[in-house]
N, CA, C and O atoms as a Maestro MAE file, in Angstrom:
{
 s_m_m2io_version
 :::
 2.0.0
}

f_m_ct {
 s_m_title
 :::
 protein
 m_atom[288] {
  # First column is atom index #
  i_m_mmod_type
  r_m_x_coord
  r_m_y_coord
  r_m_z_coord
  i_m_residue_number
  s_m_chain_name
  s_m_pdb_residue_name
  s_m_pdb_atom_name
  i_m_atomic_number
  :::
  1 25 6.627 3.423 -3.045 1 A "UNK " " N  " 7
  2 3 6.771 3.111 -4.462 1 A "UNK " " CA " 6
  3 2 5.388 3.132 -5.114 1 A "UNK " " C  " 6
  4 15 4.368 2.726 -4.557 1 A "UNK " " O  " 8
  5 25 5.456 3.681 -6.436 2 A "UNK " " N  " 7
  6 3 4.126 3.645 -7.036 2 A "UNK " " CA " 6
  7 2 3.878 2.258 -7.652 2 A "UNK " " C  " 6
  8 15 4.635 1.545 -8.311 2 A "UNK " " O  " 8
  9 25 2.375 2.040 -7.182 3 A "UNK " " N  " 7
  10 3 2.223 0.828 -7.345 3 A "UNK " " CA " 6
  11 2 1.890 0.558 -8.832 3 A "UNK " " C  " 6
  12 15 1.829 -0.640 -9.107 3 A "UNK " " O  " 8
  13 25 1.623 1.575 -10.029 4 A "UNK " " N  " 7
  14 3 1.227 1.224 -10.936 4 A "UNK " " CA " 6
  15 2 2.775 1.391 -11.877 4 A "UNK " " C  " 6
  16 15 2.703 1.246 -13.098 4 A "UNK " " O  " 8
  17 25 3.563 1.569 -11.502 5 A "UNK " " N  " 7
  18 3 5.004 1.759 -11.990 5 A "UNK " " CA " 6
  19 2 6.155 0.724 -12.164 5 A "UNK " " C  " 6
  20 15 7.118 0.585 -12.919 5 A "UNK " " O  " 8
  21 25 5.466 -0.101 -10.849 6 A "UNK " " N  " 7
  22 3 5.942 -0.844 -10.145 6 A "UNK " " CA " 6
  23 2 7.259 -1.616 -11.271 6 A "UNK " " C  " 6
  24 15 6.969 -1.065 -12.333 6 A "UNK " " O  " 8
  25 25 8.007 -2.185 -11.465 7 A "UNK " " N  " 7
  26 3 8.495 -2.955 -12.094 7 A "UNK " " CA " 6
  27 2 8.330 -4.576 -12.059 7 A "UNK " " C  " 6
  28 15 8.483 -5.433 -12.930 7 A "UNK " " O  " 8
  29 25 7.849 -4.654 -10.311 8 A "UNK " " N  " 7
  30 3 8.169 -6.475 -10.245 8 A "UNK " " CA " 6
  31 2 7.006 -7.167 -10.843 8 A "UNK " " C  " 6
  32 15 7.092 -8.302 -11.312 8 A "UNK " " O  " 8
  33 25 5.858 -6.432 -10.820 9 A "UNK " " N  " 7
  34 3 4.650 -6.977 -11.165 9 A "UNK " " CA " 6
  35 2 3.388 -5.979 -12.049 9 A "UNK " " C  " 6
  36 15 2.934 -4.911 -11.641 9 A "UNK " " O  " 8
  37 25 3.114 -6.496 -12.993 10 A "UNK " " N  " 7
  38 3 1.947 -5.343 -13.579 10 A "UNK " " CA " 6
  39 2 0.855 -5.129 -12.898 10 A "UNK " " C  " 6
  40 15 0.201 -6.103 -12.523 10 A "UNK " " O  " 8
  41 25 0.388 -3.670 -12.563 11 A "UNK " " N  " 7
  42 3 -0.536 -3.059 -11.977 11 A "UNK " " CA " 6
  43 2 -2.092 -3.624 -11.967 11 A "UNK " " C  " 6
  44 15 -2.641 -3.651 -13.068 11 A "UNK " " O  " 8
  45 25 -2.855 -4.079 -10.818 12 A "UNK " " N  " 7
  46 3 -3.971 -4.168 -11.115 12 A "UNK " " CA " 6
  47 2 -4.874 -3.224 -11.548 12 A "UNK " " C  " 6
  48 15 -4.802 -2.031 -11.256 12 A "UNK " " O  " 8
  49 25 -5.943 -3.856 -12.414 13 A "UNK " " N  " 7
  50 3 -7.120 -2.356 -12.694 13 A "UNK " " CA " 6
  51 2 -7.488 -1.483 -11.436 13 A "UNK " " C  " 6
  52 15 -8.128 -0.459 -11.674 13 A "UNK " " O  " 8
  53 25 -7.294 -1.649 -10.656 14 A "UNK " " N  " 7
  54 3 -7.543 -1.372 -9.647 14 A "UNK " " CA " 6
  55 2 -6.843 -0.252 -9.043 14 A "UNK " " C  " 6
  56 15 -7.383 0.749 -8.572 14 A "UNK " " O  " 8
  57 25 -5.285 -0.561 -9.105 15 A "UNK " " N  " 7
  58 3 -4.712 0.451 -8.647 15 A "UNK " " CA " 6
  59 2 -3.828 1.248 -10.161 15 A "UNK " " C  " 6
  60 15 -2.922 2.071 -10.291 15 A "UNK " " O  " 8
  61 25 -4.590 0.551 -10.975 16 A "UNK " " N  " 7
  62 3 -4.027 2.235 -11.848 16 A "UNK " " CA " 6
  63 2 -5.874 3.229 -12.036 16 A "UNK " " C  " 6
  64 15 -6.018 4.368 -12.481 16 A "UNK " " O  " 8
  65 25 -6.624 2.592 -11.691 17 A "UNK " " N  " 7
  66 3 -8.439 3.420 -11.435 17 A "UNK " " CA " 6
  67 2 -7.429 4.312 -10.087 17 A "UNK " " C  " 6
  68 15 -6.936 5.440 -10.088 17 A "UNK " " O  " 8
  69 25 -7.429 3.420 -9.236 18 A "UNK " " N  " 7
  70 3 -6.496 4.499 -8.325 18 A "UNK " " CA " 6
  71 2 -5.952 5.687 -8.391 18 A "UNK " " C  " 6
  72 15 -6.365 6.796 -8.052 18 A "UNK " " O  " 8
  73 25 -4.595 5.182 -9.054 19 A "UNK " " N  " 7
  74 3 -3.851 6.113 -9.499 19 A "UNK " " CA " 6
  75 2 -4.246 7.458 -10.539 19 A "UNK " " C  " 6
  76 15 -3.895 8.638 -10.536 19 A "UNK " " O  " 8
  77 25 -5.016 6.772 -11.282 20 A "UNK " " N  " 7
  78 3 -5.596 7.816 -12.446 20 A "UNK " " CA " 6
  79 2 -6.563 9.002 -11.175 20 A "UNK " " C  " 6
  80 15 -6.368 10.205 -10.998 20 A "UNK " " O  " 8
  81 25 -7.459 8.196 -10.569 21 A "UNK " " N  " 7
  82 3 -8.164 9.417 -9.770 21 A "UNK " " CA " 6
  83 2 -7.367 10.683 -9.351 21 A "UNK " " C  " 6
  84 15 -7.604 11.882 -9.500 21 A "UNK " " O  " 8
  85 25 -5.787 9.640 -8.466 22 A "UNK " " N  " 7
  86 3 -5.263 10.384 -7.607 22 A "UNK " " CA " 6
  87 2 -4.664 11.334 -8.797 22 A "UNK " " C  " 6
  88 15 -5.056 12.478 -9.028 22 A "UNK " " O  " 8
  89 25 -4.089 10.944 -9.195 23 A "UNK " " N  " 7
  90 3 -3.155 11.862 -10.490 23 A "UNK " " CA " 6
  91 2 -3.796 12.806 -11.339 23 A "UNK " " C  " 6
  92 15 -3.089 13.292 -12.222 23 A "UNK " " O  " 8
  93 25 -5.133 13.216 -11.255 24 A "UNK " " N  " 7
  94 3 -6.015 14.041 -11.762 24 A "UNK " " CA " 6
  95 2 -7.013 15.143 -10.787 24 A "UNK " " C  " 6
  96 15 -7.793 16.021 -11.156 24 A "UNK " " O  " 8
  97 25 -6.546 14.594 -9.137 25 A "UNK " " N  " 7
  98 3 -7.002 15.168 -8.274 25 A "UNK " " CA " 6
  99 2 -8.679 15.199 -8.580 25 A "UNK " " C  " 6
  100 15 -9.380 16.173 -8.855 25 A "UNK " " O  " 8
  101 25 -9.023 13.896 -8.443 26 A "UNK " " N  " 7
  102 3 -10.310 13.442 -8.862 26 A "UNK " " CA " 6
  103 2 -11.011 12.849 -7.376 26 A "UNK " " C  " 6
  104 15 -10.460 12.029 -6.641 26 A "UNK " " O  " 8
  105 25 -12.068 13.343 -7.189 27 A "UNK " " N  " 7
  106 3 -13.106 12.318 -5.784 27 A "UNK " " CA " 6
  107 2 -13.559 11.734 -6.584 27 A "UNK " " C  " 6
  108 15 -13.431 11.969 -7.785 27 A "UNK " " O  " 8
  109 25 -14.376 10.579 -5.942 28 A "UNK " " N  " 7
  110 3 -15.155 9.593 -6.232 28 A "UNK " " CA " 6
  111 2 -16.377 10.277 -6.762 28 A "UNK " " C  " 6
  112 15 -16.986 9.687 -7.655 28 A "UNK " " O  " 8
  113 25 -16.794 11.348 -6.376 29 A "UNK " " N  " 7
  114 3 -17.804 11.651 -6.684 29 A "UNK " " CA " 6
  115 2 -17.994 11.920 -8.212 29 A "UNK " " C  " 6
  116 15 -18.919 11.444 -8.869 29 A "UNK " " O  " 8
  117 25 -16.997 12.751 -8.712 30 A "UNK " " N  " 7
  118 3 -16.289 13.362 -9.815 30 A "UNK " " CA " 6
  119 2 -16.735 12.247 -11.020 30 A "UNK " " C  " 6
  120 15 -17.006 12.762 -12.105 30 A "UNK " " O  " 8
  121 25 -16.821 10.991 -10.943 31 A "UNK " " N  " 7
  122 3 -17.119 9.502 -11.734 31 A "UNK " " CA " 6
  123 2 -18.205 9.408 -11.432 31 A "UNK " " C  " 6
  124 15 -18.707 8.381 -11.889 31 A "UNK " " O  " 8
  125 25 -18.825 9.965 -10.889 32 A "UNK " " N  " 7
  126 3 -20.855 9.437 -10.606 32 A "UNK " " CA " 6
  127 2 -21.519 9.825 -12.467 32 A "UNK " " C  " 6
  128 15 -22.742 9.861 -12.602 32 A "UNK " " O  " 8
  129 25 -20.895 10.001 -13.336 33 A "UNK " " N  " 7
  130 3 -21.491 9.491 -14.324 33 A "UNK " " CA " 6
  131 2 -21.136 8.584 -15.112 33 A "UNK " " C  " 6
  132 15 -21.736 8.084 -16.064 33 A "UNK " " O  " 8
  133 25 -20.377 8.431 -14.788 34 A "UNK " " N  " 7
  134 3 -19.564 6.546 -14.936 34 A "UNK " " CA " 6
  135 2 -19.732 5.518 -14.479 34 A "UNK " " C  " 6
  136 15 -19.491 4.482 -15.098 34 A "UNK " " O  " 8
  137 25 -20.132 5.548 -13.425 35 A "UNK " " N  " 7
  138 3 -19.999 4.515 -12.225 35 A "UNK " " CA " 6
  139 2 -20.464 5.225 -10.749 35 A "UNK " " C  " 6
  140 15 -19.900 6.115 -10.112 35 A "UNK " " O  " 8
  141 25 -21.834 4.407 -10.431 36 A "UNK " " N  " 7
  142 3 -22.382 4.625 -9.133 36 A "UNK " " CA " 6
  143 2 -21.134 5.057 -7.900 36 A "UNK " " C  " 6
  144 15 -19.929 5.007 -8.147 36 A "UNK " " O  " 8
  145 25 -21.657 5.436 -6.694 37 A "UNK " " N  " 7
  146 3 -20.159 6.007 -5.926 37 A "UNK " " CA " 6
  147 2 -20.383 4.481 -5.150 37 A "UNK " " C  " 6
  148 15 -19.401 4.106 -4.509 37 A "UNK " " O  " 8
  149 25 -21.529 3.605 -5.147 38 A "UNK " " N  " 7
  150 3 -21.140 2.924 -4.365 38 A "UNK " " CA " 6
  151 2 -20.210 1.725 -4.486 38 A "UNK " " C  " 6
  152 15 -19.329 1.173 -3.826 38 A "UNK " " O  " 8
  153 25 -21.028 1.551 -6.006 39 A "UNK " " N  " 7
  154 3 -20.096 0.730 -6.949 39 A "UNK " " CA " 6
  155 2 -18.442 0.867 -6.951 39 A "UNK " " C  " 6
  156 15 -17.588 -0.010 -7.084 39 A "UNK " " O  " 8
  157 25 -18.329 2.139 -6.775 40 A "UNK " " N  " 7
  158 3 -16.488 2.699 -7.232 40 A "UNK " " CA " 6
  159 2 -16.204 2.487 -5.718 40 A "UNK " " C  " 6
  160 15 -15.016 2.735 -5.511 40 A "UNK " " O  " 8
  161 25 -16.841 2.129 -4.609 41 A "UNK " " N  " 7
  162 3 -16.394 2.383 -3.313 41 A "UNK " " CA " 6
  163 2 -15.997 0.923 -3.094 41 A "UNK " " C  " 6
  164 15 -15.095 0.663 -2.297 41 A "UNK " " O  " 8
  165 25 -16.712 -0.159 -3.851 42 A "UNK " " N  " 7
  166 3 -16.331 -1.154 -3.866 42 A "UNK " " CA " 6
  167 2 -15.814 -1.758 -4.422 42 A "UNK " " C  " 6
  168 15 -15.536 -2.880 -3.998 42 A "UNK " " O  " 8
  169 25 -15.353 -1.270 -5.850 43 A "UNK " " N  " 7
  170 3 -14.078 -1.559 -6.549 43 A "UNK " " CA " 6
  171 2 -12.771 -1.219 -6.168 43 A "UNK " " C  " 6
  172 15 -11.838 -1.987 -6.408 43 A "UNK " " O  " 8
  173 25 -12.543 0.295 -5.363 44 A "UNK " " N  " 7
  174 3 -11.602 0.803 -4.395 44 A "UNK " " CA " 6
  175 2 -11.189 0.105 -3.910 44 A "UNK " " C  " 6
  176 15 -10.035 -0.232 -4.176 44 A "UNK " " O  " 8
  177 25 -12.027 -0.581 -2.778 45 A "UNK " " N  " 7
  178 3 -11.918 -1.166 -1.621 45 A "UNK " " CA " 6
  179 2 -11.889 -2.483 -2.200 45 A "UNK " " C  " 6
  180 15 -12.351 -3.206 -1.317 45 A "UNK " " O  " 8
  181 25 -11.589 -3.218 -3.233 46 A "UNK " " N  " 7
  182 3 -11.051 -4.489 -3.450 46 A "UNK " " CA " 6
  183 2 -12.406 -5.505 -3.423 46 A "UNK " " C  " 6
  184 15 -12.069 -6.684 -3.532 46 A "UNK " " O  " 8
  185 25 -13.857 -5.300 -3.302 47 A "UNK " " N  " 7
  186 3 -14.628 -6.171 -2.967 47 A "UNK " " CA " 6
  187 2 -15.457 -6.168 -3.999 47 A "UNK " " C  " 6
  188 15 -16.620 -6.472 -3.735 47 A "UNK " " O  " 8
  189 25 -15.097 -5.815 -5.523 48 A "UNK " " N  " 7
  190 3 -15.837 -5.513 -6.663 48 A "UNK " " CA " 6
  191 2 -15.105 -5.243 -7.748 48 A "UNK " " C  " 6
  192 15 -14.403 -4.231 -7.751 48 A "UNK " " O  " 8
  193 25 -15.143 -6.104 -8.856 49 A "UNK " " N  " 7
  194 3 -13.949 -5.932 -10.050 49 A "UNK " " CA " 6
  195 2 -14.542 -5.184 -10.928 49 A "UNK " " C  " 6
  196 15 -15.740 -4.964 -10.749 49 A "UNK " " O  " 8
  197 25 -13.995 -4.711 -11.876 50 A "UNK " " N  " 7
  198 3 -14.474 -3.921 -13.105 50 A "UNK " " CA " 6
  199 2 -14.361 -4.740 -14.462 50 A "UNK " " C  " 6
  200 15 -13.496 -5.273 -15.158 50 A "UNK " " O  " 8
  201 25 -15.943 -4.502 -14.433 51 A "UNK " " N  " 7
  202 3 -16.388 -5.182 -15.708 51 A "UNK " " CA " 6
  203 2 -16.171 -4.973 -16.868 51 A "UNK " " C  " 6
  204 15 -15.661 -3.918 -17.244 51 A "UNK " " O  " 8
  205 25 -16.430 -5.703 -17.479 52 A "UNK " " N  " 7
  206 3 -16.061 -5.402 -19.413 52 A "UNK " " CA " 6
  207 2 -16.922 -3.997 -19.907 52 A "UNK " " C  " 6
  208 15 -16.765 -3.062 -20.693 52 A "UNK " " O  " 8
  209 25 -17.568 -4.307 -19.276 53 A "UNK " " N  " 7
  210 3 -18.573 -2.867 -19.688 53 A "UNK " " CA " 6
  211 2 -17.801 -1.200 -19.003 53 A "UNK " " C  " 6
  212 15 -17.454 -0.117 -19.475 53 A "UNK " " O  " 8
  213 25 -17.832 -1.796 -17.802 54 A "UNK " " N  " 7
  214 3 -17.256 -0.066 -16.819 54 A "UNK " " CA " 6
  215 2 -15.621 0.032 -17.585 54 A "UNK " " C  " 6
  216 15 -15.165 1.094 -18.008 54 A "UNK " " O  " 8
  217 25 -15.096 -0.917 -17.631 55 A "UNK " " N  " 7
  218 3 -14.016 -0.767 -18.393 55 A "UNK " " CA " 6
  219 2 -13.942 0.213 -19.298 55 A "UNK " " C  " 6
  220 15 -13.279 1.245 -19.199 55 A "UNK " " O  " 8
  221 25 -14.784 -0.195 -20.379 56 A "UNK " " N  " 7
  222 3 -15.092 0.920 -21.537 56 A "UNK " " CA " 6
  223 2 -15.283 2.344 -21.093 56 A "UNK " " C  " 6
  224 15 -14.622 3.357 -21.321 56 A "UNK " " O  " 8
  225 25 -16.276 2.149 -20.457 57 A "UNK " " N  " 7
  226 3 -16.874 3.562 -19.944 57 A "UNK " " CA " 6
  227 2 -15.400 4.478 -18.800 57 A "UNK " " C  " 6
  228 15 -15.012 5.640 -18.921 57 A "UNK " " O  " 8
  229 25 -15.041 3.703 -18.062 58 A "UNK " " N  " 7
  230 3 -13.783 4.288 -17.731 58 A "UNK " " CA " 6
  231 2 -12.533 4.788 -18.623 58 A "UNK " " C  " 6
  232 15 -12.228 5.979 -18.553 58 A "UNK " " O  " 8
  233 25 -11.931 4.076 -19.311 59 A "UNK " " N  " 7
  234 3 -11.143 4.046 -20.372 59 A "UNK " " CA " 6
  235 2 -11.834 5.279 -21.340 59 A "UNK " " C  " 6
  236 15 -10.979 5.932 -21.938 59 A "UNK " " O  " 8
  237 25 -12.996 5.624 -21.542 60 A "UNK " " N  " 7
  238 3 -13.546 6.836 -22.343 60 A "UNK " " CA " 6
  239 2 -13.212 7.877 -21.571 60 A "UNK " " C  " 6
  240 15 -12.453 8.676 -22.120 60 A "UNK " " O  " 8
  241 25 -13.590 8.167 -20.289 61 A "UNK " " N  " 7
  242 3 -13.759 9.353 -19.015 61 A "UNK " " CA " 6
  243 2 -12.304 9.424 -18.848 61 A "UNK " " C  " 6
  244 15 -11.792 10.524 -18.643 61 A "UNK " " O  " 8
  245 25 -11.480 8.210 -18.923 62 A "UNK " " N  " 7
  246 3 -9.740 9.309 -18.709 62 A "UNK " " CA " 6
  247 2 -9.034 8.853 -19.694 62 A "UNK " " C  " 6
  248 15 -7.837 8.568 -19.654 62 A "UNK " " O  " 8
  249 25 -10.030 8.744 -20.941 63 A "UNK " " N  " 7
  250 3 -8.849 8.903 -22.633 63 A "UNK " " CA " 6
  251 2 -8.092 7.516 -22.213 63 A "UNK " " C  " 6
  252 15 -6.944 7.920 -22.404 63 A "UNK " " O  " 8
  253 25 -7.954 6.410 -21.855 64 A "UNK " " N  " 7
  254 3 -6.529 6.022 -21.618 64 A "UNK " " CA " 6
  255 2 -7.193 4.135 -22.529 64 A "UNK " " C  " 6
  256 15 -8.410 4.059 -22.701 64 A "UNK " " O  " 8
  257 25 -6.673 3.396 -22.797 65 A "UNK " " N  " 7
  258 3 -7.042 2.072 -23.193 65 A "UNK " " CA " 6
  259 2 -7.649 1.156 -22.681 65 A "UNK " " C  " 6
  260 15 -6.985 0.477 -21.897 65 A "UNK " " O  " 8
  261 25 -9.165 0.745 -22.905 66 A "UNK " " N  " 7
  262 3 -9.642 0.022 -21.983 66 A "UNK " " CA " 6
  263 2 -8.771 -1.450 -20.832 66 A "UNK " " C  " 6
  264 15 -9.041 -1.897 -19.717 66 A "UNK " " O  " 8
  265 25 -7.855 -1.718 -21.707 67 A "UNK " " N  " 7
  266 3 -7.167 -3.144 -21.817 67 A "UNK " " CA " 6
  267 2 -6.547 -2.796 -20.393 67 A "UNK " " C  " 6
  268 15 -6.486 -3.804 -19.690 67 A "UNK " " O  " 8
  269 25 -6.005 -1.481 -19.690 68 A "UNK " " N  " 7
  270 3 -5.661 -0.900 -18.559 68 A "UNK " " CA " 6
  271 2 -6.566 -1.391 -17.314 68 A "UNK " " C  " 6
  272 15 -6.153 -1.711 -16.199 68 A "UNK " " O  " 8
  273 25 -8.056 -1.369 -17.831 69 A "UNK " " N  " 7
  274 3 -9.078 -1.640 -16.519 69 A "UNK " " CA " 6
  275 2 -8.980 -3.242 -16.525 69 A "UNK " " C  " 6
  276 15 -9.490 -3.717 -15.510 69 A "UNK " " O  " 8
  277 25 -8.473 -4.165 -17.381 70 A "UNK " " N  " 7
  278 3 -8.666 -5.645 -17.274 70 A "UNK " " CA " 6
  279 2 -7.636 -5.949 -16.907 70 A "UNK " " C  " 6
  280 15 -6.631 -5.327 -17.253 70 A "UNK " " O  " 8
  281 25 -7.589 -7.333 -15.840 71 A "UNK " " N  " 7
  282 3 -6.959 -8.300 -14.822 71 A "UNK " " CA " 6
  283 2 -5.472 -9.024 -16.259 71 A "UNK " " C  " 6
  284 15 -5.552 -9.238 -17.468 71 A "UNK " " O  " 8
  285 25 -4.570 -9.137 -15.466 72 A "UNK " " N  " 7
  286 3 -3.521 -9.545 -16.791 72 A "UNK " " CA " 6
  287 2 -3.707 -10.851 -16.268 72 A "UNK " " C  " 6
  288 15 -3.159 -11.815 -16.803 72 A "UNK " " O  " 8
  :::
 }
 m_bond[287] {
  # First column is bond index #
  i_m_from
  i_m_to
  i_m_order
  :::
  1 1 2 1
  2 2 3 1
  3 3 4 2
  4 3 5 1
  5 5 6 1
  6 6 7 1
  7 7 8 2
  8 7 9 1
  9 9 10 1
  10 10 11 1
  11 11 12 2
  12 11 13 1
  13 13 14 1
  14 14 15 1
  15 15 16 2
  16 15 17 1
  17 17 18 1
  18 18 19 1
  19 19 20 2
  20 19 21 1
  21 21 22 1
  22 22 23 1
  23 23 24 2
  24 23 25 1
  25 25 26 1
  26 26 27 1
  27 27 28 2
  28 27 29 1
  29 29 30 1
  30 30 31 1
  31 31 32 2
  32 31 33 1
  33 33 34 1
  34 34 35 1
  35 35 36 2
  36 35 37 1
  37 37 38 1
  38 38 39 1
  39 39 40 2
  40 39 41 1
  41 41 42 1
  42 42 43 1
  43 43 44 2
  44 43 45 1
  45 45 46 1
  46 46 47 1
  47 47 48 2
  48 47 49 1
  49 49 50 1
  50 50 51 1
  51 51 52 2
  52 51 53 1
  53 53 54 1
  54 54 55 1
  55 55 56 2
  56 55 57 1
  57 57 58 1
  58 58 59 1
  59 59 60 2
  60 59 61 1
  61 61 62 1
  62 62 63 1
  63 63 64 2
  64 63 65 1
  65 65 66 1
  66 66 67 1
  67 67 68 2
  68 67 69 1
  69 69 70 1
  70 70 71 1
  71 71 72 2
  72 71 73 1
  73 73 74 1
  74 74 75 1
  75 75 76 2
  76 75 77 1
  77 77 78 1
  78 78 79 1
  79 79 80 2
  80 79 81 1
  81 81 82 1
  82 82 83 1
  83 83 84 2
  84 83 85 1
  85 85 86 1
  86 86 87 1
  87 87 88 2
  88 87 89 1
  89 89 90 1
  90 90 91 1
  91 91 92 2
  92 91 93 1
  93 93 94 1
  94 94 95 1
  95 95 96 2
  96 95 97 1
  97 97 98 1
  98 98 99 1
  99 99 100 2
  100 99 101 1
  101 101 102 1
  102 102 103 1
  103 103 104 2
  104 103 105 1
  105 105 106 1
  106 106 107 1
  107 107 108 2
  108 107 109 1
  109 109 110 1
  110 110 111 1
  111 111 112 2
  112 111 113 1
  113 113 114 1
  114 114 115 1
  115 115 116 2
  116 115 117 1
  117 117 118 1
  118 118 119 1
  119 119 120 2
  120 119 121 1
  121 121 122 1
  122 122 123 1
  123 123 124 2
  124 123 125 1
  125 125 126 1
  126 126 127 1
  127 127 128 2
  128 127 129 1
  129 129 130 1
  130 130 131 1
  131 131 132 2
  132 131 133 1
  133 133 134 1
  134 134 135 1
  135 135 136 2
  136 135 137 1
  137 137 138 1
  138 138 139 1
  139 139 140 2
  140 139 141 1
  141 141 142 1
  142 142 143 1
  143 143 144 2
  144 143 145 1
  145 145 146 1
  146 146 147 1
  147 147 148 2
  148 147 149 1
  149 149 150 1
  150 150 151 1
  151 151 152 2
  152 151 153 1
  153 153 154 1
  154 154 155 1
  155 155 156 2
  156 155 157 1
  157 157 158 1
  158 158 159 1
  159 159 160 2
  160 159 161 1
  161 161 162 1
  162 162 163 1
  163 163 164 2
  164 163 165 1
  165 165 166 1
  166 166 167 1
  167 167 168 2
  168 167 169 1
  169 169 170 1
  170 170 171 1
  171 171 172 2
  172 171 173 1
  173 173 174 1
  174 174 175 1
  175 175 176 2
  176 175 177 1
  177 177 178 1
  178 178 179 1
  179 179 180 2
  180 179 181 1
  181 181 182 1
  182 182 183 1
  183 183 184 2
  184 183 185 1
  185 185 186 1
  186 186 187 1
  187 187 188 2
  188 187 189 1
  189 189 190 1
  190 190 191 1
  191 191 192 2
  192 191 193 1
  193 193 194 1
  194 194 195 1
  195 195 196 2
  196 195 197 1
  197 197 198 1
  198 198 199 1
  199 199 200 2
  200 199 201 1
  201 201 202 1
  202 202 203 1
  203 203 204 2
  204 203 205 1
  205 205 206 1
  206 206 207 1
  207 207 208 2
  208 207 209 1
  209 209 210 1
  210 210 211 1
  211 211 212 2
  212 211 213 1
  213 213 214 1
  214 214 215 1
  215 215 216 2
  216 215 217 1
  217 217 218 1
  218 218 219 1
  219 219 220 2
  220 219 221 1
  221 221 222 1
  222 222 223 1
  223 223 224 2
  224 223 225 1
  225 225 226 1
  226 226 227 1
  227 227 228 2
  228 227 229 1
  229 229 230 1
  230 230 231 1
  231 231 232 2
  232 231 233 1
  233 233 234 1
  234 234 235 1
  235 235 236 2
  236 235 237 1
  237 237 238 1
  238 238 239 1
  239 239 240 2
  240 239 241 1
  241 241 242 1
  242 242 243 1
  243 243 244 2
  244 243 245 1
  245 245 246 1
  246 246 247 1
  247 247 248 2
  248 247 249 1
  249 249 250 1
  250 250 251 1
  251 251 252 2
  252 251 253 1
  253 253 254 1
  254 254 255 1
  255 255 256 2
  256 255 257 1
  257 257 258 1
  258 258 259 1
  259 259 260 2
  260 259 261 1
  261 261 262 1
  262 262 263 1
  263 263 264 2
  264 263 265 1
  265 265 266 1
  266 266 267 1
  267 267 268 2
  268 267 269 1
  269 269 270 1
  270 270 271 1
  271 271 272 2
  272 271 273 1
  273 273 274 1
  274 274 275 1
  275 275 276 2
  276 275 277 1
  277 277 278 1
  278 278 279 1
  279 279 280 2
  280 279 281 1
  281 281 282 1
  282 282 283 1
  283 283 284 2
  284 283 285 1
  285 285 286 1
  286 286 287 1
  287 287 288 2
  :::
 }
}
């Protein structure tokens, strides 16, 4: 099941950054002017949240609403 689809619970920033990569056939690398790779390796991997700031800057790089990268 897709986790950003999900119905029981709304998607973390996390796994719709996920999803958006996957769904655009995007590497990590592909965001190195957005966001360091090590930085995105650790937001991936759950050990680093996305800030008010990368928010923006993400939300610009895939068109979509910042309010998507913030925790509900």
């Amino acid at each position: 099941m897709n986790p950003v689809t999900s119905p029981s619970s709304p998607p973390t920033p996390r796994a719709v950054l996920q999803y958006l990569i996957e769904i655009r056939g995007l590497k990590q690398g592909d965001l190195a002017e957005v966001v360091p790779q090590s930085n995105l390796s650790a937001i991936l991997a759950g050990k680093r949240k996305i800030s008010a700031t990368l928010a923006g800057k993400l939300a610009k790089f895939f068109k979509v609403s910042p309010a998507v990268f913030v925790p509900v």
